[in-house]
TORNULO-971232 format. One record per residue (C-alpha): residue number from 1; residue in one letter; x, y, z. Coordinates in Angstrom, 1 decimal, always signed. Layout:
BEGIN
+-----+---+--------+--------+--------+
!   k ! r !      X !      Y !      Z !
+-----+---+--------+--------+--------+
! NUM ! A !      X !      Y !      Z !
...
+-----+---+--------+--------+--------+
***
This chain:
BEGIN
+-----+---+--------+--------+--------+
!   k ! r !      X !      Y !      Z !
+-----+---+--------+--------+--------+
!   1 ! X !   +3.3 !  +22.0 !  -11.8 !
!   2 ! X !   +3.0 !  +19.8 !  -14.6 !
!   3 ! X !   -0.3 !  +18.0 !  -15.7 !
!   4 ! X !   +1.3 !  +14.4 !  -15.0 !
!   5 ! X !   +2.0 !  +15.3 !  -11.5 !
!   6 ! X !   -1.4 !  +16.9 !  -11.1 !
!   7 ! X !   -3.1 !  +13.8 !  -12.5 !
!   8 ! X !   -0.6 !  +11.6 !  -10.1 !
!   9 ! X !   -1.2 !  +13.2 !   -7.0 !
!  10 ! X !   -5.4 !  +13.1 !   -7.9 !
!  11 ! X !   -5.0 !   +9.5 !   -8.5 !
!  12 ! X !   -3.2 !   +9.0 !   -5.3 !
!  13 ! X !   -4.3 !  +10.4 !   -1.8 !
!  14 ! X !   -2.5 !   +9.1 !   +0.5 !
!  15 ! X !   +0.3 !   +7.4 !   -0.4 !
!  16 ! X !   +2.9 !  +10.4 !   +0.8 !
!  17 ! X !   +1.0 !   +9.3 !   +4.5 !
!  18 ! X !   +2.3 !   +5.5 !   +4.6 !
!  19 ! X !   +5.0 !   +4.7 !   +6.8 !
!  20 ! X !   +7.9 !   +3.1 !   +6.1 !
!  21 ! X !   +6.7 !   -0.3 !   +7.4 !
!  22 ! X !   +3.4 !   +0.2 !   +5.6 !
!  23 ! X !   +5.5 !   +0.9 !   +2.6 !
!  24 ! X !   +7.3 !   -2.5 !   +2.7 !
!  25 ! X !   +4.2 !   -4.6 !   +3.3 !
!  26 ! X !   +2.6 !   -2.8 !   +1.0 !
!  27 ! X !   +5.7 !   -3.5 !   -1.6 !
!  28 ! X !   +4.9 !   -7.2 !   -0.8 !
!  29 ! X !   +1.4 !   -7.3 !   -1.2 !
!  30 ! X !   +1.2 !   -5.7 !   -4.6 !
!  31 ! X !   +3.9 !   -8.4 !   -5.2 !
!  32 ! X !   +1.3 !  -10.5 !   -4.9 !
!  33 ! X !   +2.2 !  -11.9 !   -1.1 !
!  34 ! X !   -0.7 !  -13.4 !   +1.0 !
!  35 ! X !   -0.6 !  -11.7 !   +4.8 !
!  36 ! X !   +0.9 !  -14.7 !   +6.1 !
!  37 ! X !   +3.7 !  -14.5 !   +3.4 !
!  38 ! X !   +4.3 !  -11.1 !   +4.5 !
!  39 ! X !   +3.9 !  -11.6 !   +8.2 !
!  40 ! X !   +6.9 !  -14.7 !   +7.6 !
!  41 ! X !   +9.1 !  -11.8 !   +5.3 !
!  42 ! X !   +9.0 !   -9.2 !   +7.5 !
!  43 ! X !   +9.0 !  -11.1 !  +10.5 !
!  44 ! X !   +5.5 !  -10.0 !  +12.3 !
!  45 ! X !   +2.8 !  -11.5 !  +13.3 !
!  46 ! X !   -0.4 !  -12.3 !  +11.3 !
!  47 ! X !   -2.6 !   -9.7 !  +13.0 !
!  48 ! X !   +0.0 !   -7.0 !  +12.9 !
!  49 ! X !   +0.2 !   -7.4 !   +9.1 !
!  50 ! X !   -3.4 !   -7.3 !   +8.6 !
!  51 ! X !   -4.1 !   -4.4 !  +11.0 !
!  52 ! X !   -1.4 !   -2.4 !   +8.5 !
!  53 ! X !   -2.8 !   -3.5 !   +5.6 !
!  54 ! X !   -6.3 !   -2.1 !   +7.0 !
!  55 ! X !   -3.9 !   +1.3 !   +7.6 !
!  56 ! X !   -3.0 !   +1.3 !   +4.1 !
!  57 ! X !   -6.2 !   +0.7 !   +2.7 !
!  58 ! X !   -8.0 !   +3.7 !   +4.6 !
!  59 ! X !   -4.6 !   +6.3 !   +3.6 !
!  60 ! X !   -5.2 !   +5.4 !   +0.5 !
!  61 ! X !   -8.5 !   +5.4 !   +0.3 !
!  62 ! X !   -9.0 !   +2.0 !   -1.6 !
!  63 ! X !  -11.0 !   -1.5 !   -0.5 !
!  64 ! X !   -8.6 !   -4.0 !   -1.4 !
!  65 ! X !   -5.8 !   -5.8 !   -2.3 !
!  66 ! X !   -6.1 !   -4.7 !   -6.3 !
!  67 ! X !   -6.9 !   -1.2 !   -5.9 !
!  68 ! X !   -4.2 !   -0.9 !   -3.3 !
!  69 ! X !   -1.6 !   -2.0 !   -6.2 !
!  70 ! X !   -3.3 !   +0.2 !   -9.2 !
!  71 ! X !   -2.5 !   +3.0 !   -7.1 !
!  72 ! X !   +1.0 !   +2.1 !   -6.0 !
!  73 ! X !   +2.4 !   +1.3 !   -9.6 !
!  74 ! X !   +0.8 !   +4.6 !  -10.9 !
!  75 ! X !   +2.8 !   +6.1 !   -8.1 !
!  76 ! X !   +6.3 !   +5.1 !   -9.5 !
+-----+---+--------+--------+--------+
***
């Protein structure tokens, strides 16, 4: 295994557990989309959105918004 990948996979727990819909409001939200923004996008309600973004946060083991995105664009 190369040293990039090792580093990646440190830097990132989690990500390989997001879903598929926690992928795309996470996509949104790094984006820089409030929850409302994303709720109106992807056609869900405010609390839904928020309760995944509280998902993401915890697989990913970050506390917000910022973190959440670090961790996502080292991940491409």
């Amino acid at each position: 295994m190369s040293e990039a990948v090792i580093r990646r996979e440190h830097f990132m727990p989690g990500l390989q557990l997001l879903s598929q819909a926690e992928r795309k409001v996470l996509d949104l939200l790094v984006m820089g989309k409030t929850v409302k923004e994303v709720a109106l996008i992807l056609n869900k309600s405010v609390n839904t959105v928020r309760v995944q973004k509280s998902a993401i946060y915890e697989k990913l083991q970050v506390r917000n918004q910022a973190q959440a995105a670090v961790r996502y664009v080292y991940s491409q």
